[in-house]
N, C-alpha and C positions, 0 to 999 in steps of 0.2 A: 577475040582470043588474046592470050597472053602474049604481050611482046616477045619473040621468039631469041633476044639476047641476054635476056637478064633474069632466064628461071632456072628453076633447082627442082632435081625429081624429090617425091615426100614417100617412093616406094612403088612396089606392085601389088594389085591385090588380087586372091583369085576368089570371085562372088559369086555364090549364089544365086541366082536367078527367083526372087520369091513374088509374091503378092505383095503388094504396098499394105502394111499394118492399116488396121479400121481406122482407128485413131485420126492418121494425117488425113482422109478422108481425098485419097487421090483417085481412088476407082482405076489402078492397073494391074494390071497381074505380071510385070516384067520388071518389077523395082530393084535395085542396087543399091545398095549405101559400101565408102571403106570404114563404117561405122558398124563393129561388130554389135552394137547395140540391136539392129536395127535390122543385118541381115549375118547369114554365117560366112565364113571365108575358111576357106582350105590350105593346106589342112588343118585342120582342129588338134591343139596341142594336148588338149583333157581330154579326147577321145583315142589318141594315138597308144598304141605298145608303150608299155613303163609307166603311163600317165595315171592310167584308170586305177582307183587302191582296191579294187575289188576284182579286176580284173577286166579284160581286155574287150571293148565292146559289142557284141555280137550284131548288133545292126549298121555299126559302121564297116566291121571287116566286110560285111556283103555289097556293101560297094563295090569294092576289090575284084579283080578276075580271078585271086584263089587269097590266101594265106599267106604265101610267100613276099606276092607284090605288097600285099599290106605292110608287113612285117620289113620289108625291105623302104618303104619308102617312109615308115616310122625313125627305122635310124638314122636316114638321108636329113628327115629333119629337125629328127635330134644334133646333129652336126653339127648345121646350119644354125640353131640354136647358140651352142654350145661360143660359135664362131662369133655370133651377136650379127649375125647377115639376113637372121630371119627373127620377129617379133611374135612375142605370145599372142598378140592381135591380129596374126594372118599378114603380116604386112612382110615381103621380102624386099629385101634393098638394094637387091641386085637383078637384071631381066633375065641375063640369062640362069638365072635359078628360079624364077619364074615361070619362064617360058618349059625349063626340064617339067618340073612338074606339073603343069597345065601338058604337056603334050604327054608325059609318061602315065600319071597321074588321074587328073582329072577333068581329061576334055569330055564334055558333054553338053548336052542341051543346055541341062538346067546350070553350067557355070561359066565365066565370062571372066578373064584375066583383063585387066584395066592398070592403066599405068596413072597416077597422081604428079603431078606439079604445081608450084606457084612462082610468085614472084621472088627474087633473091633478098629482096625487101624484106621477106618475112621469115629467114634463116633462122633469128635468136625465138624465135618463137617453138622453134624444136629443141630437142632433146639432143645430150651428146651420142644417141642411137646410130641418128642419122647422119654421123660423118663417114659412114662408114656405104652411103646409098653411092650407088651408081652417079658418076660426075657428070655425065650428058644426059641430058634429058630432051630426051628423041620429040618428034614431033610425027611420027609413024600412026598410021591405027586412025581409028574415026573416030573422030571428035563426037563423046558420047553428052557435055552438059558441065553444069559447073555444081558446085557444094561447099558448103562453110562449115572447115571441121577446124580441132583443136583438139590438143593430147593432154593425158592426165600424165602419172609415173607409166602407164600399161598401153592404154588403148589411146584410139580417134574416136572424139564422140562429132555425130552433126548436128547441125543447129536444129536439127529435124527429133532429137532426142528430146527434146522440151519441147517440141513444139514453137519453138522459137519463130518458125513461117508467120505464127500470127501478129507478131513485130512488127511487118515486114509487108503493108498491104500493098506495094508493086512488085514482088514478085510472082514471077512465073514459071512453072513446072513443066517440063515434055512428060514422054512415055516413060521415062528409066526414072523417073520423081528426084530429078538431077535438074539444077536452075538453068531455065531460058535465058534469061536476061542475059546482058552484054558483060563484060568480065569490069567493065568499072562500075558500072552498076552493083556488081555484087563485092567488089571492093568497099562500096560504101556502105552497104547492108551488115557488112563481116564488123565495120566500124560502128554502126548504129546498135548493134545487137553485144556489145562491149560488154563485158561485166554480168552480164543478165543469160541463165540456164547452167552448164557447167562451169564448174571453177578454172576455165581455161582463156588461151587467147586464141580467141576465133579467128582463123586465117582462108581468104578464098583458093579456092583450088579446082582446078581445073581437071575432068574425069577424062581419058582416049581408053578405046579398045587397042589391048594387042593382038589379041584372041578372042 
């Protein structure tokens, strides 16, 4: 695991619970990514009140236990927005705004609030977004696997978006299609796989449950 004195949170996501896409060829049905490519995260900023230009989504508000809460936790994250505490990509930078809507929101089966870290090493590798994340970066929640993402101007894509695993023939995947391997391990992977899939700097990171 990540040396527990020298990391930095990279935000909270709340995922999805889907099937692992055909493509990576993982055969699970519990897969995660904080890669909006890859899986959804909550809430969805294009599906919320104000977002839709045709109007307001009728299969997302039935998530909702009426109209109200929908309507209510649209403006909470238009706020959040506003604030720059919450990202178009589902990524909030704060737990406890997190945790409110994971518990007000959307706790359920199919979603899993997950907290991201790495090493403080790889700071300039982000955005001036994230000075704004949460300054401790707890070690709470079960250690769910590792992942090698990188940010454009918007989103986290994973190396998993290209297909990039095939670079890569020692590693190894659990259940949640989150890397086995040891965290230097995948330190070096994040290094090997440089330059090559998105136009980003791949940095390893570290996935925990909070929820």
């Amino acid at each position: 695991m990540i040396g527990r004195t020298d990391i930095i949170n990279v935000g909270y996501f709340i995922c999805r619970i889907v099937p692992s896409p055909d493509y990576l060829g993982f055969d699970t049905d519990r897969f995660i990514s904080v890669s909006d490519c890859l899986t959804d995260h909550e809430p969805q900023p294009s599906l919320c009140h104000g977002w839709k230009p045709r109007g307001d989504d009728k299969d997302y508000i039935s998530r909702f236990a009426d109209i109200e809460t929908y309507i209510r936790m649209s403006e909470e994250m238009n706020e959040l927005l506003e604030k720059r505490l919450f990202l178009v990509d589902g990524c909030f930078l704060r737990k406890e705004d997190a945790i409110h809507f994971y518990k007000d929101y959307f706790d359920s089966p199919d979603n899993i609030l997950v907290s991201v870290t790495t090493e403080e090493y790889y700071r300039s590798y982000l955005g001036e977004d994230f000075a704004n994340c949460s300054t401790s970066a707890g070690t709470e929640g079960e250690f769910l696997g590792y992942d090698i993402i990188g940010r454009d101007d918007w989103v986290f894509h994973s190396f998993l978006c290209n297909s990039l695993q095939k670079e890569l023939p020692d590693v190894r995947f659990n259940s949640f299609g989150l890397i086995a391997n040891p965290f230097d391990e995948v330190k070096r992977m994040a290094a090997a796989i440089d330059g090559k899939g998105e136009p980003v700097d791949w940095l390893p990171a570290e996935i925990r449950k909070v929820l």
